[in-house]
VMD Tcl script that draws the C-alpha trace (Angstrom):
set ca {
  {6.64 23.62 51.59}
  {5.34 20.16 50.12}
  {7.81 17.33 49.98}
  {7.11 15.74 46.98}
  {8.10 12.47 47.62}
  {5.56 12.18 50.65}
  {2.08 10.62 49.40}
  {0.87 10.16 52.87}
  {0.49 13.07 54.41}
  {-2.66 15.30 53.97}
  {-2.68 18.87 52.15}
  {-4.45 21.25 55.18}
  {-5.03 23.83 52.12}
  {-5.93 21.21 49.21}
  {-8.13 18.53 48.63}
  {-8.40 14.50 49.64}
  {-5.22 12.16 49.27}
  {-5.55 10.17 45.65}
  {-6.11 6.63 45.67}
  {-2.86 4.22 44.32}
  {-3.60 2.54 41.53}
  {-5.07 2.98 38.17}
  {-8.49 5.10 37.84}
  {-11.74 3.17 37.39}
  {-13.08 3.18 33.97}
  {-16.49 3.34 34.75}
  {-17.91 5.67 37.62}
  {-16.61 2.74 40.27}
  {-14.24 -0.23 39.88}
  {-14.86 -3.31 38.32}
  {-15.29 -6.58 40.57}
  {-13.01 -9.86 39.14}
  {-15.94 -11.05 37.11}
  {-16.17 -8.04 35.01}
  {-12.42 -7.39 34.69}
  {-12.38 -11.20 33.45}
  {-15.34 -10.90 31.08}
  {-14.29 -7.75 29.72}
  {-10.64 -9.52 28.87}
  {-12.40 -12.79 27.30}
  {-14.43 -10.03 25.05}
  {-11.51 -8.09 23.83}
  {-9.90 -10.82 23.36}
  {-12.46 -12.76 21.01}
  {-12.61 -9.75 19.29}
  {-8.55 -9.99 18.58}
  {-9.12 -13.52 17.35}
  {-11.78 -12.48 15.19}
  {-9.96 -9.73 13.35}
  {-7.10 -12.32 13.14}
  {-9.24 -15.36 11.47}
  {-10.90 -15.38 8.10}
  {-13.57 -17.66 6.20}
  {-13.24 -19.12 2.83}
  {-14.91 -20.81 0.48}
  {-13.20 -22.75 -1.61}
  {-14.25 -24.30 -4.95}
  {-13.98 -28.53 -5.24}
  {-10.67 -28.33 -7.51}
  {-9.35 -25.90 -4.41}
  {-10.45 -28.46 -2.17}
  {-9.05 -31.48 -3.62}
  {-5.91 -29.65 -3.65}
  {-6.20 -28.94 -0.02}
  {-6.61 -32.64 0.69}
  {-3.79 -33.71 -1.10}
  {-1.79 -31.09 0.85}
  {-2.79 -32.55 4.31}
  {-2.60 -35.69 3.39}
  {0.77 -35.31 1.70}
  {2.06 -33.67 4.88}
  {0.08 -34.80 7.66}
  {-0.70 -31.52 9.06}
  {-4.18 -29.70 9.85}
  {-5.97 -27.59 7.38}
  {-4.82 -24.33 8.76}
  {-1.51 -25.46 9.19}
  {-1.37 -26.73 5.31}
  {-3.22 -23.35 4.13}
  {-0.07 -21.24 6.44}
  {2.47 -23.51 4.39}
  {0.83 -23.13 0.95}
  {0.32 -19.31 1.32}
  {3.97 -18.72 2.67}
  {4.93 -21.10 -0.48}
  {3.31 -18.92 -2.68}
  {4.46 -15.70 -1.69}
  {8.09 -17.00 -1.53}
  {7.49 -18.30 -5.13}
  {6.55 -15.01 -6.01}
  {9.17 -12.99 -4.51}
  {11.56 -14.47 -6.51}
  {12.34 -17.54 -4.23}
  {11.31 -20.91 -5.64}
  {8.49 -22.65 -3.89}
  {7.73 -26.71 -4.04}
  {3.64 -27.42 -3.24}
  {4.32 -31.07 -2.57}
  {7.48 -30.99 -0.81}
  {7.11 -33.69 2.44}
  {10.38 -32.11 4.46}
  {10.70 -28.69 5.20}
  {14.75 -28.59 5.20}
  {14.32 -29.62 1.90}
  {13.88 -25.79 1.18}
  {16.67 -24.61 2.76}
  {19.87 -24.29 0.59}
  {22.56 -27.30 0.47}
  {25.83 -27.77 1.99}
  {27.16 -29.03 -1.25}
  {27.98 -32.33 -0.08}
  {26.69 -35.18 -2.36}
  {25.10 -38.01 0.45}
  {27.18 -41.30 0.47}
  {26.53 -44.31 -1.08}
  {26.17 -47.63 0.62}
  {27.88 -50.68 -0.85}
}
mol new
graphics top color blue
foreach p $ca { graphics top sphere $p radius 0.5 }
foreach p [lrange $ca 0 end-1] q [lrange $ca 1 end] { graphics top cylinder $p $q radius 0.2 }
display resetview
């Protein structure tokens, strides 16, 4: 009778021992450099399914100006803020292009600020 939990020990009646570890994808295992090139591919091919290109017209890209300049982020992160703006403003939710501070979306306490003598 086998004991299941031993790995060690050699079947007289069966075949070789199995190797630990995963099985090689190919017909041997990959060395370092191919394990690390094959990871940098996949992942630039992640990244690419994740970006997009656009072209934009002049009034689009004025607009986009304004918007970094107005908030002093980079162009991707002003085209994140401007899409999420827009699809809040059309889920119901109002949505402010221009707006410098971001808590300035998020609801009041109801407390009027003080003012100074």
């Amino acid at each position: 009778m086998i004991d299941p939990c031993d790995h060690y020990t050699l079947d007289l009646i069966g075949g070789v021992r199995k190797k630990p570890g995963r099985k090689p994808l190919g017909e041997r295992a990959m060395s370092v450099a191919e394990r690390k090139r094959r990871s940098r591919e996949l992942r630039r091919n992640r990244l690419q399914e994740l970006s997009i290109t656009v072209e934009l017209n002049r009034e689009a890209q004025k607009s986009l100006d304004k918007m970094i300049e107005w908030w002093g982020v980079s162009k991707k992160e002003a085209i994140n803020r401007a899409l999420l703006i827009a699809c809040q403003s059309q889920t119901g939710r109002t949505g402010m292009l221009f707006d410098a501070d971001p808590l300035f979306l998020q609801p009041d306490s109801g407390q009027k600020p003080k003012r100074r003598k």
